[in-house]
Rosetta silent file (secondary structure, phi, psi, omega in degrees, C-alpha in Angstrom):
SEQUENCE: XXXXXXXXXXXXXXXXXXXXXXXXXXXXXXXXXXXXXXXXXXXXXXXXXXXXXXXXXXXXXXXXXXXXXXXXXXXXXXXXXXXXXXXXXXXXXXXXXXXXXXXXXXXXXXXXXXXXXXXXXXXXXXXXXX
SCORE:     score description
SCORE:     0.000 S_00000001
   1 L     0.000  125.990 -178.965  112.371  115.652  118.447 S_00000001
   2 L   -92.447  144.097  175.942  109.539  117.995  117.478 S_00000001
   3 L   -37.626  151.753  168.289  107.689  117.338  113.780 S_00000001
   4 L   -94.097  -36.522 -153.300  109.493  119.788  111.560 S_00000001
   5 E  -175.658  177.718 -171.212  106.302  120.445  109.246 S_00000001
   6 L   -91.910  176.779 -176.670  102.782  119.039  107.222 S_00000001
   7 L   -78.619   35.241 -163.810  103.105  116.940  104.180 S_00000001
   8 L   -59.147  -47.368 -167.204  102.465  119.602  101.520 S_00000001
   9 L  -129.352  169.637  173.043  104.469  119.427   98.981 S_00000001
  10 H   -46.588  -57.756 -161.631  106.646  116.740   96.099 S_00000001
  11 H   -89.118  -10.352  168.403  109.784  117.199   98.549 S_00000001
  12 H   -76.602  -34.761  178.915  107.963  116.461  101.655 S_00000001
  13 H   -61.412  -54.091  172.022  107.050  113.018   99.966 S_00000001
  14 H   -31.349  -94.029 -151.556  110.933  112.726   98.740 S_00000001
  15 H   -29.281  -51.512  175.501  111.808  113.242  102.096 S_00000001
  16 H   -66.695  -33.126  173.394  109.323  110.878  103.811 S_00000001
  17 H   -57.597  -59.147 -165.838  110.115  108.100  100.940 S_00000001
  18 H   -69.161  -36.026 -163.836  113.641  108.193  101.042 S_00000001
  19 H   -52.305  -65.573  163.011  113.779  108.690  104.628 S_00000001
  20 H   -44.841  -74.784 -154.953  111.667  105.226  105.236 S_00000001
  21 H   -58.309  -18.802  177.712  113.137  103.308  102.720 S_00000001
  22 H   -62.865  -42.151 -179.686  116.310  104.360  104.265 S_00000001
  23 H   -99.018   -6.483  168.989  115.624  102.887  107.087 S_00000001
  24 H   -66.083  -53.234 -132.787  113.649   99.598  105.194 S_00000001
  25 L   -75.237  -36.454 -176.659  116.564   99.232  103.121 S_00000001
  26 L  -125.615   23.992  179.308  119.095   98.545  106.479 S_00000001
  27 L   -78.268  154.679 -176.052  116.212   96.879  108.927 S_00000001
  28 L   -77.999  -44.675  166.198  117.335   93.122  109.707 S_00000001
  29 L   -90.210  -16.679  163.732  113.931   91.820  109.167 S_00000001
  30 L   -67.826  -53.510 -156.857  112.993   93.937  105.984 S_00000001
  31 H   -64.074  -35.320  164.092  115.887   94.869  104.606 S_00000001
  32 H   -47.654  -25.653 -166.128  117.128   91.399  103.115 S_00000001
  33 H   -83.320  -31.875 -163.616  113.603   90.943  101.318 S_00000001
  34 H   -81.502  -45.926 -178.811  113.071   94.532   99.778 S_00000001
  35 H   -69.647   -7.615  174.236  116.926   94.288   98.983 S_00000001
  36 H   -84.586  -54.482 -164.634  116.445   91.047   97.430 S_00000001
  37 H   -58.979  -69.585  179.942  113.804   92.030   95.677 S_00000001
  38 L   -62.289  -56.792 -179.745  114.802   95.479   94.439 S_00000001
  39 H    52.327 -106.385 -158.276  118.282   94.823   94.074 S_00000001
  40 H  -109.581   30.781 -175.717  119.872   97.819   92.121 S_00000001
  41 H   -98.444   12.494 -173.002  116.458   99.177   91.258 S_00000001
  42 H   -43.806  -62.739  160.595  116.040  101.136   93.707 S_00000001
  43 H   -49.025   -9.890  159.846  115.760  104.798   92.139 S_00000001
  44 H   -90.771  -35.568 -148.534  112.603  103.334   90.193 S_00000001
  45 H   -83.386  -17.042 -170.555  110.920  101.410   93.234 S_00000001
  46 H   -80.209  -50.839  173.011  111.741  105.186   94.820 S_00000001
  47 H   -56.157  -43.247  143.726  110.249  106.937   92.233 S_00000001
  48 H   -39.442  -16.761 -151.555  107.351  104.923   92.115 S_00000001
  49 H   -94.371  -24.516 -161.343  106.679  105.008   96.095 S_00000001
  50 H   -78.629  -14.620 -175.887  106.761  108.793   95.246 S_00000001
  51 H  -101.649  -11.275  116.704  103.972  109.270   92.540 S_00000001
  52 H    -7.370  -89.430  173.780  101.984  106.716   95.085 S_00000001
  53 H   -46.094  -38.682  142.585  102.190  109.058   97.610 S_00000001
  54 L   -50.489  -17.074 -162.176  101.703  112.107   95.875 S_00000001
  55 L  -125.923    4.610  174.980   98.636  110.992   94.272 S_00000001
  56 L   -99.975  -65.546  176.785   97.215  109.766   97.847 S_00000001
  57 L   -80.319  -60.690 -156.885   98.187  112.659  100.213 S_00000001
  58 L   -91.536    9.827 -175.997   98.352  115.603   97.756 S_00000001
  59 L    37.402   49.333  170.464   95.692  114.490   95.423 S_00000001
  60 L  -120.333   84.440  162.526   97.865  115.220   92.294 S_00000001
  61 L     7.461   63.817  170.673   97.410  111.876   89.615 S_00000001
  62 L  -109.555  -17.307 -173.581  101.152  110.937   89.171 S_00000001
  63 L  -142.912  138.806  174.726  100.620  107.152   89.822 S_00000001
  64 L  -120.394   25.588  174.847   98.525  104.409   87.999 S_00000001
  65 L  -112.884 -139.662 -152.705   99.378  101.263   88.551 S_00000001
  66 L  -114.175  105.280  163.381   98.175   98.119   90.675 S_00000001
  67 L   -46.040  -90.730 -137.910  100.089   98.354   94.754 S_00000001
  68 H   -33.942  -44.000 -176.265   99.093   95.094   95.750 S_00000001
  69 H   -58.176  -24.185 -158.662  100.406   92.326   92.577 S_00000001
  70 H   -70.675  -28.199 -168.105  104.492   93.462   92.701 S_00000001
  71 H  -106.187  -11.699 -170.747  103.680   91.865   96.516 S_00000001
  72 L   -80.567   18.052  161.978  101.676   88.810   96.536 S_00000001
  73 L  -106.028  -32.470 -164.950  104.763   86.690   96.379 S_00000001
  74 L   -47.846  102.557  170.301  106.510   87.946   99.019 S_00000001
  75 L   -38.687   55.112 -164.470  107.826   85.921  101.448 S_00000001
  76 L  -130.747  145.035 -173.409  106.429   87.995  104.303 S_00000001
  77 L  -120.665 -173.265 -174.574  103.880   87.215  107.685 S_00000001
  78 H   -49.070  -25.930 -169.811  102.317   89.711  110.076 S_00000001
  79 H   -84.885  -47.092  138.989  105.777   90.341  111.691 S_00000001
  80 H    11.073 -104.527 -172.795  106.579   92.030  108.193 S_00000001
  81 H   -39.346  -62.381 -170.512  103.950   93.839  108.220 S_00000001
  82 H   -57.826  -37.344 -144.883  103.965   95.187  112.245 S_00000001
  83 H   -90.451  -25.016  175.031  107.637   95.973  111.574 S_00000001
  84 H   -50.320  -71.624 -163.966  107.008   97.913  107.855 S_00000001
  85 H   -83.214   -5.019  152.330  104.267  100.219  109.982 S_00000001
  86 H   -66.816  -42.301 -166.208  106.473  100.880  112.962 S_00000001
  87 H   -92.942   17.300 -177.152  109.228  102.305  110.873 S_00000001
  88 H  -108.386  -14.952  176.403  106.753  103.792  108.441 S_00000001
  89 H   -71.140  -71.875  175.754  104.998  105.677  111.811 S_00000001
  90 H   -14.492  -72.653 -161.193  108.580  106.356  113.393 S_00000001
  91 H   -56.874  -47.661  175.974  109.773  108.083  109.740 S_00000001
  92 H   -44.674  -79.365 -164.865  106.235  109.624  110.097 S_00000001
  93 H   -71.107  -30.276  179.151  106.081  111.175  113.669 S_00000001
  94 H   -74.859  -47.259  177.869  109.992  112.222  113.694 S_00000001
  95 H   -78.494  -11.097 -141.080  109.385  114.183  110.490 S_00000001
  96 E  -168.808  143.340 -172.964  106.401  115.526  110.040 S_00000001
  97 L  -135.288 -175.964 -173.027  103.119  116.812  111.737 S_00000001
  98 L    66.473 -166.458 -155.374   99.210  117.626  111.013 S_00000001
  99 H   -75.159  -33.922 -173.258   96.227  116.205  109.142 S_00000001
 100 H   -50.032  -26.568 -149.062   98.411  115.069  106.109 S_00000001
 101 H  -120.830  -24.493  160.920  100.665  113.022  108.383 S_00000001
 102 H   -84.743  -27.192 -164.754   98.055  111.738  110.310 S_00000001
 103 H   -54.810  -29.662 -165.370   96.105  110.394  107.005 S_00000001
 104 H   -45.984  -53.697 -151.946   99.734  108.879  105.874 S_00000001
 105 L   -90.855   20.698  173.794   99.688  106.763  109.114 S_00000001
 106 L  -101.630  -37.753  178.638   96.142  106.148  108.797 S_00000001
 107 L  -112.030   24.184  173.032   96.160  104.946  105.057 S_00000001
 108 L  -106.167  -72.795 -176.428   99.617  102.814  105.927 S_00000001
 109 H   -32.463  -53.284 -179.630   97.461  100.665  108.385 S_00000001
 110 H   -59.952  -23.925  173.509   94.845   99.996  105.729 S_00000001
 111 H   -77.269  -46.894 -177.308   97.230   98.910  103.236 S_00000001
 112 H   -59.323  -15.860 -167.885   98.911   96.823  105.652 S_00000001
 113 H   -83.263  -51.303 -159.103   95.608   95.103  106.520 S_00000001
 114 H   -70.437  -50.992 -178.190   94.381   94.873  103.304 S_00000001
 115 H   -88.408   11.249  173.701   97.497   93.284  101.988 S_00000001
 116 H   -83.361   -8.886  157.664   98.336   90.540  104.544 S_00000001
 117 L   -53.989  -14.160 -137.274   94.711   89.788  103.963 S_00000001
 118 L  -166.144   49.782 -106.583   95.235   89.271  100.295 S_00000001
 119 L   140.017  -85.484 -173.836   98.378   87.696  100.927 S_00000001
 120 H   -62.343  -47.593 -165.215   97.069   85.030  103.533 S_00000001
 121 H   -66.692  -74.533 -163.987   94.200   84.531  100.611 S_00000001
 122 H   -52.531  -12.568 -179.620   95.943   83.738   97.437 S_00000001
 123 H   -96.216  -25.833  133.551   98.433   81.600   99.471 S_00000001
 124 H   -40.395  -38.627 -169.564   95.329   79.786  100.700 S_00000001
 125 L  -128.989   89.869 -179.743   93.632   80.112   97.133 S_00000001
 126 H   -84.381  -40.058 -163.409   96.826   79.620   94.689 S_00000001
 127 H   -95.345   41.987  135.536   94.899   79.069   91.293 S_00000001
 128 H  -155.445   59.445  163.373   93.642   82.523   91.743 S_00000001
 129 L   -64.005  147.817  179.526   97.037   84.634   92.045 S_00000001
 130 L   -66.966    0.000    0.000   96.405   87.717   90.520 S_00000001
């Protein structure tokens, strides 16, 4: 399947969020935790992934809070993590082409790094969760 198009716009992030989450939401090793997690909150945690994203790739300010605390509980190891950035390349490379699309899957690895790093620490270091 060839990319349909760059990252440009609000509805290419809709697209790429929901698309991914679509597929977090019914993965075997994800989908119980995020679905645990989320439970029927899903149209905020969506809305949220989307002013994230927007405010990353398209450099328009829609989101201000903190990624990393909402995760530093999570009952998740590297195997997580590898399987979160295969299906976040996959959703990536089926949809979507150019520099926007490589930055996505460029600034998904760094997140992923930074937080099983910051992850493995505070679970190492408890009396300084964030």
């Amino acid at each position: 399947m060839q990319p349909q198009r760059e990252i440009l716009t609000l509805d290419d992030i809709k697209l790429l969020v929901d698309t991914f989450y679509q597929r977090i939401q019914t993965d075997e090793l994800l989908g119980p935790i995020f679905n645990e997690r989320i439970q029927d909150n899903w149209p905020v945690h969506l809305d949220k992934m989307y002013r994230f994203w927007q405010t990353i790739l398209l450099e328009e300010y829609t989101y201000d809070g903190r990624p990393f605390p909402p995760h530093a509980q999570l009952p998740v190891g590297p195997e997580h993590f590898e399987q979160w950035l295969a299906l976040f390349t996959e959703t990536i490379d089926e949809l979507f082409s150019g520099d926007k699309a490589t930055e996505a899957k460029w600034r998904a690895n760094k997140m992923a790094t930074m937080f099983m790093a910051k992850i493995a620490y505070f679970r190492n270091n408890p009396l300084n969760i964030v």
